[in-house]
C-alpha positions as CSV (number, residue, x, y, z in Angstrom):
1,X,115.7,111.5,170.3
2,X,119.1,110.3,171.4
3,X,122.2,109.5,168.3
4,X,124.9,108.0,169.4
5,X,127.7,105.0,167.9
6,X,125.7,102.5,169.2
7,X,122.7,103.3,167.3
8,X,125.0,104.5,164.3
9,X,127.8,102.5,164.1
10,X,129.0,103.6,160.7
11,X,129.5,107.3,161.9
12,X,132.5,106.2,164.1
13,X,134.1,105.8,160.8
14,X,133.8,109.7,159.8
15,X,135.0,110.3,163.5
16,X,138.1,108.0,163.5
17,X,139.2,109.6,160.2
18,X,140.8,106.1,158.8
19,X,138.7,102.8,158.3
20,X,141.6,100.2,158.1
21,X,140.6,98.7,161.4
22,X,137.7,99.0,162.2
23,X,135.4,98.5,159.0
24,X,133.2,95.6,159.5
25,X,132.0,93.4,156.6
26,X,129.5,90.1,156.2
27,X,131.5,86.9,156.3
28,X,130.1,86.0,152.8
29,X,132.5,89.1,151.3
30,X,136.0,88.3,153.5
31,X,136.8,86.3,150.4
32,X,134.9,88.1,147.3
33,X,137.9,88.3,144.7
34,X,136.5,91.6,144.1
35,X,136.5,93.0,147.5
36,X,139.7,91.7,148.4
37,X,141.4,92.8,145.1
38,X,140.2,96.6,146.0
39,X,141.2,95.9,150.0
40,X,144.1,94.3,149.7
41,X,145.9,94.6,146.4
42,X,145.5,98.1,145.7
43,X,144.4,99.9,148.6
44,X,141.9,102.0,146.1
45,X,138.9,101.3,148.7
46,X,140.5,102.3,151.7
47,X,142.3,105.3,150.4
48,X,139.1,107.0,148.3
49,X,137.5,106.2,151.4
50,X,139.8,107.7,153.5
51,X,140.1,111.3,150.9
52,X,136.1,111.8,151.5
53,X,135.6,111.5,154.9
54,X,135.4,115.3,155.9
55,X,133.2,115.7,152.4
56,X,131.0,112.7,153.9
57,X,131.2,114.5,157.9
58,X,130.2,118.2,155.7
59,X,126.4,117.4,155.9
60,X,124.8,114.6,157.8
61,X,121.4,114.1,157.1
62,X,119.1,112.6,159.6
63,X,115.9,111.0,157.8
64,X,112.5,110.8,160.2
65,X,110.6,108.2,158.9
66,X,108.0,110.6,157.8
67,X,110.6,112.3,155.7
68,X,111.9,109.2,154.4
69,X,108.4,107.8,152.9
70,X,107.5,111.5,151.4
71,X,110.9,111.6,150.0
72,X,110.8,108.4,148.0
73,X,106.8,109.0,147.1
74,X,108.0,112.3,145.7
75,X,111.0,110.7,143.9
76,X,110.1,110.3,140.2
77,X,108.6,113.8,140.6
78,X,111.4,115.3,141.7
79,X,114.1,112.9,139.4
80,X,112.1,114.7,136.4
81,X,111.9,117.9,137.2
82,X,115.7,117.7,138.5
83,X,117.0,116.2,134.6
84,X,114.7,118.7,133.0
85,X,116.0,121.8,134.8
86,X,119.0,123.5,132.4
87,X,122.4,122.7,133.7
88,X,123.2,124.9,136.5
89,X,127.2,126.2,137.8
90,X,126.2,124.8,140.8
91,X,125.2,121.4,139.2
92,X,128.6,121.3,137.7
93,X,130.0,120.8,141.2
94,X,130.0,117.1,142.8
95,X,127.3,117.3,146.0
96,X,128.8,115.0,149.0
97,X,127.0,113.7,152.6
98,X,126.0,111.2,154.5
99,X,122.4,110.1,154.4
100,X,120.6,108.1,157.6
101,X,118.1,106.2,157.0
102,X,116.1,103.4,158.1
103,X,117.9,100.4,156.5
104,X,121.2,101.9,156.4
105,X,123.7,104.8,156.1
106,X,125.0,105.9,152.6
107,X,127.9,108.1,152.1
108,X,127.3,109.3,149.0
109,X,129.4,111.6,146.0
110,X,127.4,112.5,142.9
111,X,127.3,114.8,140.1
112,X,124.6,115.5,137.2
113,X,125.8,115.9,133.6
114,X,124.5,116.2,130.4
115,X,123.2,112.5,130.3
116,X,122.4,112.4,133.7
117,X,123.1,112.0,137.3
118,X,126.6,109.7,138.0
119,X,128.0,108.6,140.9
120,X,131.3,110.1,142.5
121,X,132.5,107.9,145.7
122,X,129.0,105.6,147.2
123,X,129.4,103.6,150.2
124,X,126.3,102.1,151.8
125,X,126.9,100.4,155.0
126,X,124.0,98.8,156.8
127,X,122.5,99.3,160.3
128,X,125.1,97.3,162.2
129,X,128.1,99.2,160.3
130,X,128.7,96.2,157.7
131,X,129.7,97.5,154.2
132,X,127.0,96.6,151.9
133,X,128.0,98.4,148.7
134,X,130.6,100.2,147.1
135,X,130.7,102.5,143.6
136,X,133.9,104.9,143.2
137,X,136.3,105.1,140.3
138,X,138.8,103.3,140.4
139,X,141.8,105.7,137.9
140,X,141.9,104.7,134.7
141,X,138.5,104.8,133.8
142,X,137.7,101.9,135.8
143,X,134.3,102.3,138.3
144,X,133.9,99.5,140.9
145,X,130.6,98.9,141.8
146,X,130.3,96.3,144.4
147,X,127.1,94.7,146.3
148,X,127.5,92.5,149.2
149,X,127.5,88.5,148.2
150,X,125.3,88.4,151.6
151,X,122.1,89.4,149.3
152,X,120.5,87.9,146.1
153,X,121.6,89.3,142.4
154,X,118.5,90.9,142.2
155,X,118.8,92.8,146.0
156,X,122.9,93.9,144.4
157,X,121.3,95.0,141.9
158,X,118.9,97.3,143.7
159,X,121.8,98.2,146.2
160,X,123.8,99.9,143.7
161,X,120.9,101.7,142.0
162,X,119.6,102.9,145.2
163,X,123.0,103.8,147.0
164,X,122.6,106.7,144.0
165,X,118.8,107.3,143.9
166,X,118.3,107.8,147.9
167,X,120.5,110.3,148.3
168,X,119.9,112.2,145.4
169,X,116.4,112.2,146.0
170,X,116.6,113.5,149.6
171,X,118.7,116.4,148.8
172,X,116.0,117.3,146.2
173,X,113.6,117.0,148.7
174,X,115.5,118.8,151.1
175,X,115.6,121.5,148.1
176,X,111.9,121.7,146.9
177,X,110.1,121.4,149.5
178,X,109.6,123.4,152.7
179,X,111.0,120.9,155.8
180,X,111.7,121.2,159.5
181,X,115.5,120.6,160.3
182,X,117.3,120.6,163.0
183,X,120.2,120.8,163.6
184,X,122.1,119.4,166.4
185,X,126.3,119.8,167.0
186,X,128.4,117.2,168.5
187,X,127.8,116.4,172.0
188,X,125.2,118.5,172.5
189,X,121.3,118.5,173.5
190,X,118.9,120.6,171.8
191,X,115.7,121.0,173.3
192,X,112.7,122.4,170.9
193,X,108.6,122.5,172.3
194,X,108.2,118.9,170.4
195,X,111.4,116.8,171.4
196,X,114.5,116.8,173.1
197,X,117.4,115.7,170.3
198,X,120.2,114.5,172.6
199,X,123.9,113.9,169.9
200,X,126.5,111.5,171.3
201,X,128.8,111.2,168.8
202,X,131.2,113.7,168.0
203,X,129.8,114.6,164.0
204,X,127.3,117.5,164.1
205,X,124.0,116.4,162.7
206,X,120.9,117.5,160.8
207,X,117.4,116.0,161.7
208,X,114.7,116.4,158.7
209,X,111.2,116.0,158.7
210,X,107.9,116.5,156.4
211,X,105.0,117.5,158.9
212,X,106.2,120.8,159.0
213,X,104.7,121.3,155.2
214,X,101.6,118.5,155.0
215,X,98.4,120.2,154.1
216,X,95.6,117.9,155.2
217,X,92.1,118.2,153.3
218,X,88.9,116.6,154.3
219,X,85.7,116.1,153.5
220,X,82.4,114.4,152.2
221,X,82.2,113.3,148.6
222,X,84.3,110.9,146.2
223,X,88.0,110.4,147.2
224,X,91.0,111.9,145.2
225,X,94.4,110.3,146.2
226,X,97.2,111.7,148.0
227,X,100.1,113.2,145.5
228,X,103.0,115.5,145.1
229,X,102.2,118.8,143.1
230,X,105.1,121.8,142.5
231,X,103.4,125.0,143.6
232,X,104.4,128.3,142.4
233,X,105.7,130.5,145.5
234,X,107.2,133.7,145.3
235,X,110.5,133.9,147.5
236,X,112.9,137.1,147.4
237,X,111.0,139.0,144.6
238,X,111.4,135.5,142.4
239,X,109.3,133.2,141.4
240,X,109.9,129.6,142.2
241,X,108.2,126.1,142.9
242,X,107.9,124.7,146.2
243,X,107.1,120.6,146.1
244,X,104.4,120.0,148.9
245,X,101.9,117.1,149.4
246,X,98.2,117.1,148.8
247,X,96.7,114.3,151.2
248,X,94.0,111.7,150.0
249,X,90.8,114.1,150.0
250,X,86.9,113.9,149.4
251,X,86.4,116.2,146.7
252,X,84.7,119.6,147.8
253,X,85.7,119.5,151.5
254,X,87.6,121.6,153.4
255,X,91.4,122.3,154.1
256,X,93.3,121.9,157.4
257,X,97.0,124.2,156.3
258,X,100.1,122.8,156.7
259,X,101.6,124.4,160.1
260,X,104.3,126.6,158.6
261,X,101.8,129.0,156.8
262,X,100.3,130.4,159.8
263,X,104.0,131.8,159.8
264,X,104.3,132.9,156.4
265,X,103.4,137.0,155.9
C-alpha cells in the first residue's frame, strides 16, 4: 500500500506549511462572495489555516475501507455513549487531525461541552485536493461555515454536518474498540506478514483497520443481524467497555474469534 501526493494531494498542504498558492478550489466558488470575503478581504481563512497545520500533521489517520464502513455503522452507538459519558479533563481539551477517507480528507478541530460536541477549525478538501468545506470561527463570535457551490443545498448541508461527525466518530472508534494500526513515518516502508505500506510524502502516517477485532459466528437456524455491542473488558486492574462487532449469525451456531484474542492472556 503505497501514499504518496499524487494519491493525496491535500497532504502537500500540511508539508508546505502555507496554502496561499497552492490551494485548489472548484471554479463554481472562485467568485462565492463568501469565499472570497474570507480569502481576500480578511485573510481569516488562510491564516486559521495556516496556525493549525502542525495540530492537523500531529495525527494522520489513514481509514481502510473496512474501518471506514464499521466506523460509520457504529456511529450513533458510539455518538451516545460519547454525550452520555460525564465530562472528562481530557474532554475539556480541543482533539485535532487529519482524517483519510474514501471521498475526501478532513482536517478537523473539535471539542465536546456541556451541550455537545462543536467544531474548532474543519476543512474538508476532496480527493483531487479541491476545498469543499470550511467551519472555523471567525473572532467576534462569528463561525463561517462554508460548503462548496459545486454541490446541491442539500449535499452543503450534509458537508458541514459530516466534516464534524466523521472525524469524531473515527477517533471514538479508534478509542473503543480494539483496531490494527500501523504506523508508517515519512519516507519510509514498513513491511508486516500482510502488506508492504510504502509512505512517499514527507507526514508520518497511521493506517487503521477493523479485521483485527471481527468475531465471525455461524451457523444453522434463524438469522440475527450484524450489530455493535460495548463489552465489558478488564484492562489494567479496571473495568472498561471495549466496542466490537457481532456479524449476522444463525442463532445457536458456533463462533469463529476475532484474531486478536488468540493473543490475549
Amino acid at each position: 500500500m503505497r501514499f504518496s501526493y499524487r494519491s493525496l494531494p491535500a497532504l502537500r498542504y500540511l508539508e508546505s506549511g502555507h496554502i496561499r498558492k497552492n490551494i485548489l478550489f472548484f471554479e463554481e466558488d472562485i467568485t462565492d462572495p463568501v469565499l472570497h470575503h474570507a480569502l481576500l478581504n480578511t485573510g481569516d481563512f488562510f491564516n486559521t489555516f495556516e496556525k493549525h497545520i502542525p495540530l492537523f500533521k500531529s495525527n494522520i489517520l489513514v481509514l481502510s475501507s473496512a474501518f471506514e464502513s464499521a466506523a460509520r455503522e457504529a456511529a450513533r452507538k458510539l455518538l451516545d455513549a460519547y454525550l452520555d459519558a460525564p465530562m472528562s479533563p481530557e474532554d475539556a481539551e480541543p482533539m485535532y487531525g487529519t482524517c483519510v477517507m474514501s471521498d475526501g480528507v478532513i482536517m478537523f478541530g473539535f471539542q465536546k461541552t456541556s451541550v455537545g460536541v462543536i467544531s474548532q477549525e474543519t476543512f474538508w478538501f476532496n480527493k483531487s485536493g479541491s476545498l469543499a468545506a470550511a467551519i472555523y470561527d471567525e473572532g467576534n463570535g462569528r463561525k463561517l461555515n462554508w460548503g462548496t457551490n459545486s454541490a446541491t443545498p442539500e449535499h452543503r448541508k450534509l458537508l458541514a454536518n459530516q466534516s464534524i461527525l466523521y472525524p469524531l466518530v473515527t477517533i471514538l472508534f479508534k478509542k473503543y474498540a480494539s483496531i490494527e494500526t500501523k504506523y508508517i513515518q515519512a519516507n519510509k516502508k514498513l513491511k508486516d506478514t500482510h502488506c508492504k505500506y510504502v509512505n512517499d510524502t514527507n507526514v508520518g502516517i497511521t493506517h487503521l483497520d477493523s479485521k483485527w477485532f471481527t468475531t465471525i459466528v455461524k451457523s444453522d437456524g434463524f438469522k440475527v443481524r450484524g450489530h455493535f455491542r460495548f463489552q465489558p473488558k478488564k484492562k489494567d486492574g479496571e473495568w472498561t467497555k471495549e466496542l466490537i462487532w457481532i456479524n449476522e449469525f444463525q442463532k445457536d451456531g458456533y463462533t469463529a474469534p476475532a484474531r486478536k484474542l488468540a493473543h490475549e492472556f
